[in-house]
Backbone as JSON, one array per atom type, in Angstrom:
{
  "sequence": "XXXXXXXXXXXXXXXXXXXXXXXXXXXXXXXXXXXXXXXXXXXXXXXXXXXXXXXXXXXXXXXXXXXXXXXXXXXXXXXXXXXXXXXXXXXXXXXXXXXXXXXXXXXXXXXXXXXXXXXXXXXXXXXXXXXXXXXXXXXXXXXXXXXXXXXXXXXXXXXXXXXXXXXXXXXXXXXXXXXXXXXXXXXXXXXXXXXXXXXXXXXXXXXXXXXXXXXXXXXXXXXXXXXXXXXXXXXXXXXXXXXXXXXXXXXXXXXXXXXXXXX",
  "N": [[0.84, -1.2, 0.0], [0.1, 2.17, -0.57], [0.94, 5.32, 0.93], [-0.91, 8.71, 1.18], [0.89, 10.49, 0.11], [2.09, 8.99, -1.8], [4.23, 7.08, -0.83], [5.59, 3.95, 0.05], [5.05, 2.22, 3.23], [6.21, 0.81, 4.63], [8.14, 0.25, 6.08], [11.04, -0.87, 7.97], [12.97, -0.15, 9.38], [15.41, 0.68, 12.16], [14.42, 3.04, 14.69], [14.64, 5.95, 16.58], [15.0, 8.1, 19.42], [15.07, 10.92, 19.12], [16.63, 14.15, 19.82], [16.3, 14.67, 22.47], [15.01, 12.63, 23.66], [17.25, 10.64, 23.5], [19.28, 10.3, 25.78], [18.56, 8.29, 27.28], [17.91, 5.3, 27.5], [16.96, 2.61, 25.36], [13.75, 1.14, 25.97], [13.4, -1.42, 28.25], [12.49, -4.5, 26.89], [11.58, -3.96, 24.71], [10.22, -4.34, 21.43], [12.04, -6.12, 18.44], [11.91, -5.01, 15.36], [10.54, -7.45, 13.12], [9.64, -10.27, 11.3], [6.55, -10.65, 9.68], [4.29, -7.22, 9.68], [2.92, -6.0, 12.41], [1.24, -3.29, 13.19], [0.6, -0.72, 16.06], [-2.39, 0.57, 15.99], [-3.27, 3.84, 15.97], [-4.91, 6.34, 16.65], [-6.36, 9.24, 16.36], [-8.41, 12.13, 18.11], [-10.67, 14.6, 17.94], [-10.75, 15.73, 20.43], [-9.21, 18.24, 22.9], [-6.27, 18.43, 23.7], [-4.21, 16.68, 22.09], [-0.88, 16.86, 22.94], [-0.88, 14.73, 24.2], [-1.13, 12.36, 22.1], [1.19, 12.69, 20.87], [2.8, 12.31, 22.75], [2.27, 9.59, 23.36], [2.97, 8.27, 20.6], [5.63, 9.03, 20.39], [6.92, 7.34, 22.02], [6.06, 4.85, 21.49], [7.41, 4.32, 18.95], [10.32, 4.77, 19.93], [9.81, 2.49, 21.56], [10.13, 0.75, 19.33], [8.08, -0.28, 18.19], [5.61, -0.52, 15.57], [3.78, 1.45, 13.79], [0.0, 2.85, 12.95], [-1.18, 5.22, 11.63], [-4.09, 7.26, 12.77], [-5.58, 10.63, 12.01], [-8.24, 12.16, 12.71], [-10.68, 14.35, 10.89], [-11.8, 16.46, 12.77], [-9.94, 16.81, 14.8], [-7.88, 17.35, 13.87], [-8.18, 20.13, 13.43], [-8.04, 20.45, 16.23], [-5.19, 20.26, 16.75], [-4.38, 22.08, 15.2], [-5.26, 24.47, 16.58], [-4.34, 23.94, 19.2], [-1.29, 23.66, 18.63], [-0.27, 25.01, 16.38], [0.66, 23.2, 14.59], [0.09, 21.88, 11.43], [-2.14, 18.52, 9.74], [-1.62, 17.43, 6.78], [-2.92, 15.47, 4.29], [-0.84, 15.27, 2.02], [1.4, 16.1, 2.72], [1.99, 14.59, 5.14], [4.1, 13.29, 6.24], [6.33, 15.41, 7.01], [4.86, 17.02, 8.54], [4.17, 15.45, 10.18], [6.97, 15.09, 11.86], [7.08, 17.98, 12.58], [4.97, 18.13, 14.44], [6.08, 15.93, 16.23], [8.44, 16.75, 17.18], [7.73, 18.88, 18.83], [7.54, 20.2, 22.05], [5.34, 19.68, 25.06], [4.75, 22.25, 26.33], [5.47, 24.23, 24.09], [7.55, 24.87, 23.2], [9.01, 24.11, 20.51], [11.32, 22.86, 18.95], [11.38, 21.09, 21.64], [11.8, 18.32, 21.16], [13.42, 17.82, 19.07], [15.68, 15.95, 16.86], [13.36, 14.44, 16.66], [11.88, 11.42, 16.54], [12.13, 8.72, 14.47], [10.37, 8.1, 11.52], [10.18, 6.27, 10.1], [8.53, 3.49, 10.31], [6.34, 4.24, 10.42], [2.85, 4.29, 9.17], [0.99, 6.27, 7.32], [-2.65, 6.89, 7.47], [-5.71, 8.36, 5.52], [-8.33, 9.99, 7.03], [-10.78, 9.78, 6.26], [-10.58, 7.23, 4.4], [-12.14, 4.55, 4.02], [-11.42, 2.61, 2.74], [-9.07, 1.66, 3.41], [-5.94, -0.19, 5.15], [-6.57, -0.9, 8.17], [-9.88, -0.91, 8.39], [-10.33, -3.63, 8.19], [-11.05, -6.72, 9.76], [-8.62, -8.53, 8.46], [-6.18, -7.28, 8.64], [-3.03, -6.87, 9.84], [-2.71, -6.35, 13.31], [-1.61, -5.1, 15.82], [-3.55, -4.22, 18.02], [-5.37, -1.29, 19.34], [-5.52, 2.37, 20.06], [-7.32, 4.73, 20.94], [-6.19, 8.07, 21.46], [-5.91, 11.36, 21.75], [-9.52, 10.62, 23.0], [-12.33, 12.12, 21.93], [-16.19, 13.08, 23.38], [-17.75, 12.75, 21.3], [-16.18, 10.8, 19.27], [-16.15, 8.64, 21.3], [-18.95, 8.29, 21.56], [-19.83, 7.31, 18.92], [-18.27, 4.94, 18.43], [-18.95, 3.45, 20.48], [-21.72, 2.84, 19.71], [-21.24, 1.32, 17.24], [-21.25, 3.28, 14.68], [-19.46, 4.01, 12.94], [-18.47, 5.83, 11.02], [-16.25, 6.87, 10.0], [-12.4, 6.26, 9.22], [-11.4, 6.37, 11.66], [-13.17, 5.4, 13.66], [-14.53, 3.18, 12.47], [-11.85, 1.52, 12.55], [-11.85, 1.11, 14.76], [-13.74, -0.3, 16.01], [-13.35, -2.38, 14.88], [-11.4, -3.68, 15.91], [-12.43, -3.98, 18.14], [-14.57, -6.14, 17.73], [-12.69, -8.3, 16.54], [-11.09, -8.85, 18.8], [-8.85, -7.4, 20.17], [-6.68, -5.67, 21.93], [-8.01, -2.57, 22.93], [-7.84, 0.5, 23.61], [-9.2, 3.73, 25.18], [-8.74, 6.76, 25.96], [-10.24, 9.21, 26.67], [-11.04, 12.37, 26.77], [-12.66, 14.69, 28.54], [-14.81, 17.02, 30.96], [-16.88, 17.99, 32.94], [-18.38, 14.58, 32.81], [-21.11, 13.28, 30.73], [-24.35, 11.77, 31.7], [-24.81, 10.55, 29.75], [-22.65, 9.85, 28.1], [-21.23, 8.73, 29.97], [-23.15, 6.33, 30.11], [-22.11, 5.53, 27.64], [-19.01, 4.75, 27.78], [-18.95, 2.77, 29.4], [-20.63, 0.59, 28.3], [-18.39, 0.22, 26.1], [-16.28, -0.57, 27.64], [-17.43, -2.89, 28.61], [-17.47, -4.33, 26.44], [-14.79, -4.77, 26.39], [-13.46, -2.98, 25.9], [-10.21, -0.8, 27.33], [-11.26, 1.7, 29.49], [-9.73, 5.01, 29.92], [-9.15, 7.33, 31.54], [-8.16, 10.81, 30.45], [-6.32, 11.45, 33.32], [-3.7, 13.53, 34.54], [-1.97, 12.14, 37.07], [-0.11, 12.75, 40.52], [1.53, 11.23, 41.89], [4.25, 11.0, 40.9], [6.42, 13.09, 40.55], [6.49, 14.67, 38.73], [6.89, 17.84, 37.3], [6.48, 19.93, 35.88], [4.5, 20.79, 32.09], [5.03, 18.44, 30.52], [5.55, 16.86, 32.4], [3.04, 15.4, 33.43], [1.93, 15.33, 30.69], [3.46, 13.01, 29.87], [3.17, 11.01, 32.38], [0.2, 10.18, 31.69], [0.1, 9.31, 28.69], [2.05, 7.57, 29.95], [0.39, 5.34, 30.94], [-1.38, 4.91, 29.22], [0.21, 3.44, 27.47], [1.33, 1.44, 29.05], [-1.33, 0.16, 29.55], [-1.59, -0.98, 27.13], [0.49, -3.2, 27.23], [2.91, -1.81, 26.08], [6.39, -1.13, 26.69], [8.11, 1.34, 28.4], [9.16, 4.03, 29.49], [8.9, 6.11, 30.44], [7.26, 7.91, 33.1], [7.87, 7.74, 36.95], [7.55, 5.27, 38.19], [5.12, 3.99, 40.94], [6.73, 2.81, 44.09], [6.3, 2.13, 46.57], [7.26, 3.78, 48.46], [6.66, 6.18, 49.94], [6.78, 9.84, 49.68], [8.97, 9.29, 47.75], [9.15, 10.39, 45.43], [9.94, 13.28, 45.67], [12.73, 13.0, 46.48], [13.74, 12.5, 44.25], [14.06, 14.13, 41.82], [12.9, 14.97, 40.55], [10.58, 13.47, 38.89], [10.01, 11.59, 35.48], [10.72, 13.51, 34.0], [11.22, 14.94, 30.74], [11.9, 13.23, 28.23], [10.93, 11.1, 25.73], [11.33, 7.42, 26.14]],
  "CA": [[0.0, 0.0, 0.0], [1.13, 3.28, -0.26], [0.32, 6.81, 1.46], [-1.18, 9.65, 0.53], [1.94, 11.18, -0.84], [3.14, 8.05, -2.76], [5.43, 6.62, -0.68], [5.39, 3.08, 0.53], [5.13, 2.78, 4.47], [6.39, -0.24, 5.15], [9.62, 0.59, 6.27], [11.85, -2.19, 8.78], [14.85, 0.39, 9.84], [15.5, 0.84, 13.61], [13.87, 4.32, 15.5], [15.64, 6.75, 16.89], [13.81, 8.88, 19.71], [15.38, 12.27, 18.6], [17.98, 14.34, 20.41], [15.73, 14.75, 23.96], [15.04, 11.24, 23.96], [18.78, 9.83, 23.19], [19.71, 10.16, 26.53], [17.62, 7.17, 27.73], [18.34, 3.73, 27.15], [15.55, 1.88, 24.63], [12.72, 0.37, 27.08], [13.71, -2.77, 28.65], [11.61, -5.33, 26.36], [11.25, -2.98, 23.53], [10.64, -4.76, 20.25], [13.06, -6.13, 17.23], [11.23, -5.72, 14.17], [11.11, -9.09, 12.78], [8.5, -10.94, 10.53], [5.41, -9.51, 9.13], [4.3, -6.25, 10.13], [1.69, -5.69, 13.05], [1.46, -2.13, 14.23], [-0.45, -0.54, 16.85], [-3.38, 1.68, 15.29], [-2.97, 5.09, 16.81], [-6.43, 6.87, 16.73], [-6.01, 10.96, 17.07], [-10.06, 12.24, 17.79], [-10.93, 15.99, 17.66], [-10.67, 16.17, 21.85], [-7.98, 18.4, 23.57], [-4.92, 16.75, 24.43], [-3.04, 16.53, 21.17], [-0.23, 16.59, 23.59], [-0.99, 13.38, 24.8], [-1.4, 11.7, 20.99], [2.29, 12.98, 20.45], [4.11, 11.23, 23.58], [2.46, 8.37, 22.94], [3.52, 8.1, 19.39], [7.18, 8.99, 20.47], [6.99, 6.58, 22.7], [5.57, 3.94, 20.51], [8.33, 4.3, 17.87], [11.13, 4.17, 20.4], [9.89, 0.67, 22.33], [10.61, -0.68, 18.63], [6.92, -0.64, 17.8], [5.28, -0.07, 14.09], [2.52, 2.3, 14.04], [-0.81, 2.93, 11.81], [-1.42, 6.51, 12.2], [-5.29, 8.05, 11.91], [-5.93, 11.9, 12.73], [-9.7, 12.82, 12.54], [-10.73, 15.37, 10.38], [-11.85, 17.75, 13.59], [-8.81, 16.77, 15.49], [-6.37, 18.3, 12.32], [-8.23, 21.7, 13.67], [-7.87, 21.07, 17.87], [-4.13, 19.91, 16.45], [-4.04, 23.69, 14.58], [-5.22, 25.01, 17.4], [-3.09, 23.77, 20.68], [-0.04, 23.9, 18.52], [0.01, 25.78, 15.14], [0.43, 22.55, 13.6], [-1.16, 21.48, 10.17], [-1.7, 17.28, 8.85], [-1.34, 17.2, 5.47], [-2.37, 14.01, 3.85], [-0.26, 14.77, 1.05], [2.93, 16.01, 3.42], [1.93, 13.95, 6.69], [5.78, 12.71, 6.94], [7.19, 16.35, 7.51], [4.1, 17.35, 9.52], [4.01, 14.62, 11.61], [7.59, 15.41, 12.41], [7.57, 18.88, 13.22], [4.7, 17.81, 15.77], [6.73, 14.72, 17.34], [9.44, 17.7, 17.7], [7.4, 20.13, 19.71], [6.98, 19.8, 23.21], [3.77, 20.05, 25.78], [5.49, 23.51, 26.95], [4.69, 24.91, 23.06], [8.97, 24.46, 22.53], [8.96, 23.89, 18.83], [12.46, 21.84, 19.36], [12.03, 20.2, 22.51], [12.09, 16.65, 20.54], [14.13, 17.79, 17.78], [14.93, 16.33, 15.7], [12.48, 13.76, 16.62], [11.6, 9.79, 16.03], [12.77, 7.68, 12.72], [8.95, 7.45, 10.99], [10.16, 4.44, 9.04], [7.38, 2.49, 11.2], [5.01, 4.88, 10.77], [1.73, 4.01, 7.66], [-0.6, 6.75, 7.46], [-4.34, 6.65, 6.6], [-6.85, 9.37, 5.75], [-9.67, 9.75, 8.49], [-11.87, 9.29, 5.06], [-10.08, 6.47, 3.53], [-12.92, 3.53, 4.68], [-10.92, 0.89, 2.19], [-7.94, 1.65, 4.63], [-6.29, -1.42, 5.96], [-7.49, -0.98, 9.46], [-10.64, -1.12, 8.28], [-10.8, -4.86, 7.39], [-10.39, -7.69, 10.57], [-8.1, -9.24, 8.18], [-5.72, -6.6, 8.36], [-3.1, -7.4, 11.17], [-2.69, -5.5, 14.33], [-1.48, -5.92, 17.73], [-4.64, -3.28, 18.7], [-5.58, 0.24, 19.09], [-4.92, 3.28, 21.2], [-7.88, 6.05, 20.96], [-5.33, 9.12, 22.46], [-7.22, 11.71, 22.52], [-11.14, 10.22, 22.61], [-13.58, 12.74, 22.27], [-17.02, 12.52, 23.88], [-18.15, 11.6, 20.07], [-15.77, 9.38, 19.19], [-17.13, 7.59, 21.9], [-20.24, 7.78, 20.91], [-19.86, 6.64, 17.49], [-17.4, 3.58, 18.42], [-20.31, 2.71, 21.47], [-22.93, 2.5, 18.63], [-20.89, 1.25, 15.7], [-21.2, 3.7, 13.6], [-18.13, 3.73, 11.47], [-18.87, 6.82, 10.03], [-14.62, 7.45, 9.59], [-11.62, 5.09, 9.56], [-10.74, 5.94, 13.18], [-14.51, 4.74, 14.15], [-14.45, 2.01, 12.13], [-10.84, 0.92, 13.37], [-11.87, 0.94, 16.44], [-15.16, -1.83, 16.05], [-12.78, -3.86, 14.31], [-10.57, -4.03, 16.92], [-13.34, -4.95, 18.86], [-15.03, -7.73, 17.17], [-11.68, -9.3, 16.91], [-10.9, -8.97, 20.41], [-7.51, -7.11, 20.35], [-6.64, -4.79, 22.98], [-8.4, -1.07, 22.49], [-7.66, 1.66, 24.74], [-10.13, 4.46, 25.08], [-7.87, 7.81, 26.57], [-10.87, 9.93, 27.1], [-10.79, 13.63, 27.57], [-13.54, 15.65, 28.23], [-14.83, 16.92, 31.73], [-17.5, 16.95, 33.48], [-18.84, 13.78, 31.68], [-22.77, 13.54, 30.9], [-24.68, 10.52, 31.87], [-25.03, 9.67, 28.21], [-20.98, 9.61, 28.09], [-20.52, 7.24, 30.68], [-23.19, 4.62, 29.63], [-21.36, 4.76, 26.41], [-18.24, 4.1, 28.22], [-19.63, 1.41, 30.0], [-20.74, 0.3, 27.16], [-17.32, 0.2, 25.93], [-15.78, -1.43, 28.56], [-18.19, -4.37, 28.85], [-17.15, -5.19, 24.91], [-13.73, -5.2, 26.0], [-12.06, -2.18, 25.86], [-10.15, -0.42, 28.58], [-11.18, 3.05, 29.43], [-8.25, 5.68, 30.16], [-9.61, 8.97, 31.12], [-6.7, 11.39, 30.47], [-5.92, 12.14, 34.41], [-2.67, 13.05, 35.0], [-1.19, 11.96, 39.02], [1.09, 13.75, 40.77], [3.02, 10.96, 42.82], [5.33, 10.29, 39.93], [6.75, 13.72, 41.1], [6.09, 15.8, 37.74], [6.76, 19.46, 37.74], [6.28, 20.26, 34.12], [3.23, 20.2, 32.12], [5.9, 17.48, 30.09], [5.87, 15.51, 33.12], [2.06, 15.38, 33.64], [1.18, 14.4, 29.96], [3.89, 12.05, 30.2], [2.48, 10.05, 32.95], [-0.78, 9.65, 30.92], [0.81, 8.67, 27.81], [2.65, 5.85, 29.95], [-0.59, 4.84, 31.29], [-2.19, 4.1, 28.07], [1.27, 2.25, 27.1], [0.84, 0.33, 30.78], [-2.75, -0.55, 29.16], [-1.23, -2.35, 25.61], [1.48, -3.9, 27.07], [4.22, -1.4, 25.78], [7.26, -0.85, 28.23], [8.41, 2.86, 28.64], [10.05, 5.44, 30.75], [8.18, 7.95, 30.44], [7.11, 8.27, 34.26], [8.19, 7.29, 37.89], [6.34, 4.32, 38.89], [5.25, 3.48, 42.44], [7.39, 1.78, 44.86], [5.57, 1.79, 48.02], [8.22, 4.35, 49.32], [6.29, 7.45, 50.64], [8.24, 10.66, 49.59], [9.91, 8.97, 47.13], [8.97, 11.54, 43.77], [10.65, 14.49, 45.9], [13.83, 12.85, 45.93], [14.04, 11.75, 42.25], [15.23, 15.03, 40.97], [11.29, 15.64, 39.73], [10.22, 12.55, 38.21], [11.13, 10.51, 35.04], [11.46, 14.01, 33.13], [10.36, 14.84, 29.41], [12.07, 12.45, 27.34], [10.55, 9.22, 25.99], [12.68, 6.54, 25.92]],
  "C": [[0.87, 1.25, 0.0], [0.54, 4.59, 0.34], [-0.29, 7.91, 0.7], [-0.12, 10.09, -0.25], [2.77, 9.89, -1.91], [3.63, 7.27, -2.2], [4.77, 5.46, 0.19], [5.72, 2.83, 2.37], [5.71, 1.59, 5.21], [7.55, -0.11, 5.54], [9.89, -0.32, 7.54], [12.78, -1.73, 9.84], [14.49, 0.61, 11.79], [14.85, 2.32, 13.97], [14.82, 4.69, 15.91], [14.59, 7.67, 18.21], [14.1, 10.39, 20.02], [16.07, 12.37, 19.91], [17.53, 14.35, 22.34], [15.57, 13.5, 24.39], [15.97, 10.39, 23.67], [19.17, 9.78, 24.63], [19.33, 9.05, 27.2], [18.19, 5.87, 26.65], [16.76, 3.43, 26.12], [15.17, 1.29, 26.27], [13.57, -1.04, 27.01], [12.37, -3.64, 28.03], [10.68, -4.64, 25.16], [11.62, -4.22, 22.34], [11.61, -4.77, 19.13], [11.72, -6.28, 16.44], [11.44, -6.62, 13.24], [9.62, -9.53, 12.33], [7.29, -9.76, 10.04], [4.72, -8.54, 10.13], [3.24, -6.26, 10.56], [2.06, -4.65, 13.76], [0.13, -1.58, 15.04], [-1.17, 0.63, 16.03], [-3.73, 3.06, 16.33], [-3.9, 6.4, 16.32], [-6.5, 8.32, 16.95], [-7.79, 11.28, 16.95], [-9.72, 14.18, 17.68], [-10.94, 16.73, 19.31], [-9.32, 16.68, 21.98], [-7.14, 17.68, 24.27], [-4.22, 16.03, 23.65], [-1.21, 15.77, 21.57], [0.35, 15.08, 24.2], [-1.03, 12.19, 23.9], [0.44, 11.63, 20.95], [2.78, 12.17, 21.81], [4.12, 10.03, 23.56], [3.18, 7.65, 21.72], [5.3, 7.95, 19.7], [7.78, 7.77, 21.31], [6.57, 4.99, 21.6], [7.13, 3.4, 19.62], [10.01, 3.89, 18.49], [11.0, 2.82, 20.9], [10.04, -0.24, 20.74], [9.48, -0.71, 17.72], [6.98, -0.04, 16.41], [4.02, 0.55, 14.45], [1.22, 2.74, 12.89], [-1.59, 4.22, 12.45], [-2.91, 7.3, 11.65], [-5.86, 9.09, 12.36], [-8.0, 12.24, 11.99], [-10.05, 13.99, 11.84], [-11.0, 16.61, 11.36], [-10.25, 17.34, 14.53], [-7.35, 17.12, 14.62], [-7.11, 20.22, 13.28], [-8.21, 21.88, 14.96], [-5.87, 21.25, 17.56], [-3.58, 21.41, 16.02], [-4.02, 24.46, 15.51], [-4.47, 24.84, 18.92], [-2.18, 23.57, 19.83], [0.28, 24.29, 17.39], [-0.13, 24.33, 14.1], [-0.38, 21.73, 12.57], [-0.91, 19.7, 10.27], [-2.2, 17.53, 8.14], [-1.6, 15.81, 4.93], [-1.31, 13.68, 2.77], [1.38, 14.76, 1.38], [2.7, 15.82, 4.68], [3.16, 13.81, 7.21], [6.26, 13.82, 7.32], [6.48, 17.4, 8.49], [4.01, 16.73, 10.72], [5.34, 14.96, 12.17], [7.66, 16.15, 12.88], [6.29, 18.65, 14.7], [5.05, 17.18, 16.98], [7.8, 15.96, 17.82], [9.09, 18.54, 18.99], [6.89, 19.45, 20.8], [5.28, 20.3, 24.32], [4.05, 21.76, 26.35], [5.15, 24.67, 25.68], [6.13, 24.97, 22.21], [9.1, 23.87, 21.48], [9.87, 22.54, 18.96], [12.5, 21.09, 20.38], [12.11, 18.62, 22.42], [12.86, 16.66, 19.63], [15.44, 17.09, 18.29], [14.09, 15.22, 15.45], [12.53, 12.38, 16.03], [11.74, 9.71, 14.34], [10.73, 7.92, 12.11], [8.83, 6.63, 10.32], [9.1, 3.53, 9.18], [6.74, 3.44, 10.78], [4.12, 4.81, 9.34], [0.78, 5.27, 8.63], [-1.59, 6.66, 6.35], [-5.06, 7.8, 6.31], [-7.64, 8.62, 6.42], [-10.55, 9.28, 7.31], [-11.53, 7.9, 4.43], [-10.84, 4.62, 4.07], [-12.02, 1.89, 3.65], [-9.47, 0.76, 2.98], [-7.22, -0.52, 5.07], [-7.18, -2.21, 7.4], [-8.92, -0.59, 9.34], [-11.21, -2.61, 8.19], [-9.69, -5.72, 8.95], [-9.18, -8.48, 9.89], [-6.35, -8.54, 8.05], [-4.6, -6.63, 9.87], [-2.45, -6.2, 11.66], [-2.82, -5.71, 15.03], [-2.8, -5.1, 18.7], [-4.77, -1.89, 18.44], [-5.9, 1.16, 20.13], [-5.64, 4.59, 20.93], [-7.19, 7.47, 21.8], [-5.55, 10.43, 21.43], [-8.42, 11.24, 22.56], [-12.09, 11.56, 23.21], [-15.1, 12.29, 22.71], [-17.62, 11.67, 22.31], [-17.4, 11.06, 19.3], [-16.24, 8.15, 19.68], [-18.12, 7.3, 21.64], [-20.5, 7.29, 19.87], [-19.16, 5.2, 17.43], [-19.13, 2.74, 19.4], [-21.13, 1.85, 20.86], [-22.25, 1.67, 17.67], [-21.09, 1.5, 14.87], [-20.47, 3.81, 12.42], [-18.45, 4.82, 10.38], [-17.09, 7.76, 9.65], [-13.51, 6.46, 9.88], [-11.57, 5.07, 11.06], [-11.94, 5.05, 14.03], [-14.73, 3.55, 13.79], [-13.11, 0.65, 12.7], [-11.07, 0.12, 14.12], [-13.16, -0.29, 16.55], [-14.43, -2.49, 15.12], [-11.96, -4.73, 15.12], [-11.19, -4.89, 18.32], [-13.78, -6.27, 19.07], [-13.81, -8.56, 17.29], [-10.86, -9.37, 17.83], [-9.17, -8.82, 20.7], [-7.88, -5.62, 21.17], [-7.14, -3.01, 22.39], [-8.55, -0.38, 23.69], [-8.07, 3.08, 24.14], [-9.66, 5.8, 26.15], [-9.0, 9.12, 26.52], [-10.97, 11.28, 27.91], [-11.74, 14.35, 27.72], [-13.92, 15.53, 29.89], [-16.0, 18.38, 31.7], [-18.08, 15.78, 32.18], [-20.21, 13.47, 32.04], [-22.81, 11.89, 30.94], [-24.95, 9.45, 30.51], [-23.13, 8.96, 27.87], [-20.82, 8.44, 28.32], [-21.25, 6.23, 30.87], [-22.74, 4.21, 28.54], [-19.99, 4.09, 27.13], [-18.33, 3.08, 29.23], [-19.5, 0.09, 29.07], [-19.24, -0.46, 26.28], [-16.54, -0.78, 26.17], [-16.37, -2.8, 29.1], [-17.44, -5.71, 27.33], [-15.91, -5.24, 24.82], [-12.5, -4.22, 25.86], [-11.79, -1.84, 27.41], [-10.17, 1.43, 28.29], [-10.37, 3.95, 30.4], [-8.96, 6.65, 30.27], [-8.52, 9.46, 31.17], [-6.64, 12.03, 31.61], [-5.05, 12.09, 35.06], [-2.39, 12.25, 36.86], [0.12, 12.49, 38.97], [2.12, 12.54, 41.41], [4.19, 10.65, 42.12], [6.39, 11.19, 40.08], [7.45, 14.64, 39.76], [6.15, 16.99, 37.89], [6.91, 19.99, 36.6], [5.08, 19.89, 33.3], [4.04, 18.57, 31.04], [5.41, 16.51, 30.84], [4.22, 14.89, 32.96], [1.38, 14.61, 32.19], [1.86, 13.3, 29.59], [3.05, 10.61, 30.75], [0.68, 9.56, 32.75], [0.02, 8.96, 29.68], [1.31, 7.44, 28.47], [1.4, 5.22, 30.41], [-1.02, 4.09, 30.33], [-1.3, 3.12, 27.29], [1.29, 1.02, 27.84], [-0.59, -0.24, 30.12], [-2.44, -1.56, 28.14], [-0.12, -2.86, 25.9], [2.73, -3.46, 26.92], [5.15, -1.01, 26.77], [7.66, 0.18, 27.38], [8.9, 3.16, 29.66], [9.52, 6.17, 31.04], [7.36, 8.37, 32.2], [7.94, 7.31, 35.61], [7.34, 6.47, 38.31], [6.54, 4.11, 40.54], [6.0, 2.76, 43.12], [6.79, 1.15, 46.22], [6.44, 2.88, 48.84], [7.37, 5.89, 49.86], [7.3, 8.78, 50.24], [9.01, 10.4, 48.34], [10.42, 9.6, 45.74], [9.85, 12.42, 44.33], [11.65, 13.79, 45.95], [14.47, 12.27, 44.93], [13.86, 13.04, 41.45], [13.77, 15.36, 39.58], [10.63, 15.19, 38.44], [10.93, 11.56, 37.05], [11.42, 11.69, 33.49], [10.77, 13.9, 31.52], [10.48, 14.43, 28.5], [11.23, 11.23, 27.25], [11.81, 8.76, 25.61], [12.56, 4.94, 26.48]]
}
């Protein structure tokens, strides 16, 4: 298959997780890519919290992983709006980079010069003959980061009225892991019998709320420790926050968490 712009996406080569994230070791149990290609389907909706699409992704690409990338047609304009930046289906590859570059802070460079995209296939939100449209199409699962309230509502129902909607009830039916990163607040009682809903058929629902004991002092750190959450949900190993020990105290003397690199 090939991308909007032509170019074939299948790419094999190793990641890189740009110059902020070099300092970090690869994840302990970070994938070799090896045999035929199953990447995780990486769902962008039209909810705030762009922020939170981008660490996962960086994160993604360093543990090794292959990725199937689908931005929503309203989530290209929350994307314009929390950070200037445009997707392009026809120049996604040099868009998607300058977003993996910019940090939660608004720092243009603080990822530069950002993750390999060799792994990375994108889809148009329109493109319903898509691969991740079709159960036959393989994939280790899918990672709604941001989910708007109607995303939800359209996955709930099975509507499939856009690849990322459709994705996502494929992922279902064939009973691979789907994580549902939910941003929106307060949530209406219609919301949360869809996410109920949701979560009965199998997915797991993520509302995007950072925690402080990881000992975050940046808004970096904060959408960090969401981002590893929803990685902690599919299995992927990361860095990207301070996990619990049982130690009381233990964030204030760790030098203010695990910091704004992935890795």
């Amino acid at each position: 298959m090939e991308d909007a712009g032509g170019q074939d996406m299948d790419g094999d080569g190793d990641t890189a997780a740009g110059a902020a994230g070099a300092a970090r070791d690869v994840p302990e149990g970070a994938r070799e890519r090896r045999g035929p290609r199953a990447p995780w389907i990486v769902g962008v909706s039209g909810a705030s919290g762009t922020p939170y699409a981008a660490a996962v992704l960086r994160a993604l690409l360093a543990a090794g992983e292959s990725v199937d990338l689908v931005v929503s047609r309203a989530a290209r304009l929350t994307l314009l709006d929390e950070t200037g930046a445009a997707v392009r289906d026809a120049h996604w590859r040099e868009d998607l980079a300058r977003w993996l570059a910019r940090g939660a802070d608004g720092r243009p460079d603080a990822f530069a010069p950002g993750p390999d995209l060799a792994a990375v296939r994108y889809w148009p939100a329109g493109d319903l003959a898509a691969g991740p449209s079709s159960g036959s199409y393989p994939a280790r699962g899918m990672l709604i980061v941001p989910a708007s309230t109607a995303c939800v509502a359209g996955v709930a129902l099975g509507l499939s009225k856009d690849l990322l909607q459709r994705a996502a009830s494929v992922t279902l039916k064939e009973r691979r892991p789907l994580v549902v990163a939910v941003r929106e607040t307060p949530l209406s009682g219609q919301t949360l019998r869809q996410l109920t809903a949701l979560a009965d058929a199998g997915a797991v629902v993520l509302p995007a709320s950072p925690a402080f004991y990881a000992g975050g002092t940046t808004a970096q750190d904060l959408v960090d420790f969401v981002a590893g959450r929803v990685l902690d949900a599919a299995g992927v190993p990361h860095r990207l926050y301070r996990r619990w020990t049982g130690e009381l105290g233990g964030a204030s003397s760790d030098a203010g968490g695990a910091g704004p690199a992935e890795g």
